[in-house]
C-alpha positions as CSV (number, residue, x, y, z in Angstrom):
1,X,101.3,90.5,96.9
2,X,97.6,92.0,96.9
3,X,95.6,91.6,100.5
4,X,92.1,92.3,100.6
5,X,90.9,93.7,103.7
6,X,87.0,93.7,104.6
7,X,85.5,94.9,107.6
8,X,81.7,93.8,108.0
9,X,79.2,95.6,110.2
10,X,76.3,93.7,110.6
11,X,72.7,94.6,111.8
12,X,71.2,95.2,115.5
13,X,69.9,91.7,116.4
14,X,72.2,89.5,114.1
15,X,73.4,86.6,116.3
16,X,77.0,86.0,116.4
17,X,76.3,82.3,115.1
18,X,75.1,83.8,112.0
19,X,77.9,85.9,111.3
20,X,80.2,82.7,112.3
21,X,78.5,81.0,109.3
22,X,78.5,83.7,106.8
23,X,82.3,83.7,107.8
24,X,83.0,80.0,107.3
25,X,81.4,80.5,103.6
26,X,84.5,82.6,103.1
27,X,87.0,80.2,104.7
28,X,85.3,77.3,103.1
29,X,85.8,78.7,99.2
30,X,88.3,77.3,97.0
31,X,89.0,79.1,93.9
32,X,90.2,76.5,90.9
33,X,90.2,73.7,93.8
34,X,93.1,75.4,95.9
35,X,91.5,76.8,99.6
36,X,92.3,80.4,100.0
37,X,94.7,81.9,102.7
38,X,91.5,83.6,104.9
39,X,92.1,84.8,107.9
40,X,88.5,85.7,109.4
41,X,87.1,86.6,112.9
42,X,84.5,88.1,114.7
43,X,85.2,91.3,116.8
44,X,86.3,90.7,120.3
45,X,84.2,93.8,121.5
46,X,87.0,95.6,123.3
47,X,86.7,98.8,122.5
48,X,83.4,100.3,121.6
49,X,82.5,101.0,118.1
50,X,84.0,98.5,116.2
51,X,83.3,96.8,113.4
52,X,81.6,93.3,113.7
53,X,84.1,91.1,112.0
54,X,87.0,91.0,109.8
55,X,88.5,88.9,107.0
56,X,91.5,89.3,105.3
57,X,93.1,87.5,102.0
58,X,96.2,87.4,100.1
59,X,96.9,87.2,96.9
60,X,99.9,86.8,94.6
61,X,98.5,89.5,92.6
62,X,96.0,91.8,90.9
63,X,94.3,88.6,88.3
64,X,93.9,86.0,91.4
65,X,92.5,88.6,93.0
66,X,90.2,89.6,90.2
67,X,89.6,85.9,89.9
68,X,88.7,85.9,93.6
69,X,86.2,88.9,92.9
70,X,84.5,87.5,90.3
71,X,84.2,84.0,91.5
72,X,80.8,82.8,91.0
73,X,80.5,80.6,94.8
74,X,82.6,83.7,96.1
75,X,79.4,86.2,95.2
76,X,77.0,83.5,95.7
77,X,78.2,83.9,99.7
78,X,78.8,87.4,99.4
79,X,74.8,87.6,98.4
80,X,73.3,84.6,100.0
81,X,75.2,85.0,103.7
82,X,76.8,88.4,104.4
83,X,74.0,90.8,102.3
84,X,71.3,89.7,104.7
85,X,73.1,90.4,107.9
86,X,75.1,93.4,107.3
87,X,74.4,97.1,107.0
88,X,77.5,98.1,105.5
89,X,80.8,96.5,104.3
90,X,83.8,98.3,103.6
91,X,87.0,96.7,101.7
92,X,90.3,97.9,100.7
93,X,93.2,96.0,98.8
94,X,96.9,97.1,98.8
95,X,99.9,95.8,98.0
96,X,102.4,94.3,100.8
């Protein structure tokens, strides 16, 4: 099993209701009809210096997660909701 790890930090003045939608474009997708197993939430700010949200997905393997990158809706939100609002995005997969 593959699970992708990103951790979003999003620009001064964002509101939280816009990083709440950007992240219900990733709990929303479906990739070939089946809804993903997303785990996604904004940070609760108890410590200082976190990052500004957090998603996590897992994956059966390497190819659905390839399939996952390269999903068209997928990058359509990854372009159209997060690019706007963040400043930096950082991602890591590994195998559990």
């Amino acid at each position: 099993m593959i699970r992708n790890v990103v951790v979003g930090h999003v620009r001064a003045g964002v509101p939280a209701v816009e990083i709440e939608k950007a992240l219900q474009g990733i709990r929303d997708l479906r990739i070939d009809g089946a809804p993903l197993p997303v785990v996604a939430g904004l940070d609760l700010g108890l410590r200082d210096g976190n990052a500004s949200f957090a998603i996590t997905v897992d994956f059966p393997d390497e190819a659905a997660y390839r399939a996952y990158d390269i999903d068209a809706e997928h990058n359509r939100v990854r372009a159209e909701l997060f690019a706007p609002i963040c400043e930096r995005i950082d991602r890591i997969q590994f195998r559990i």
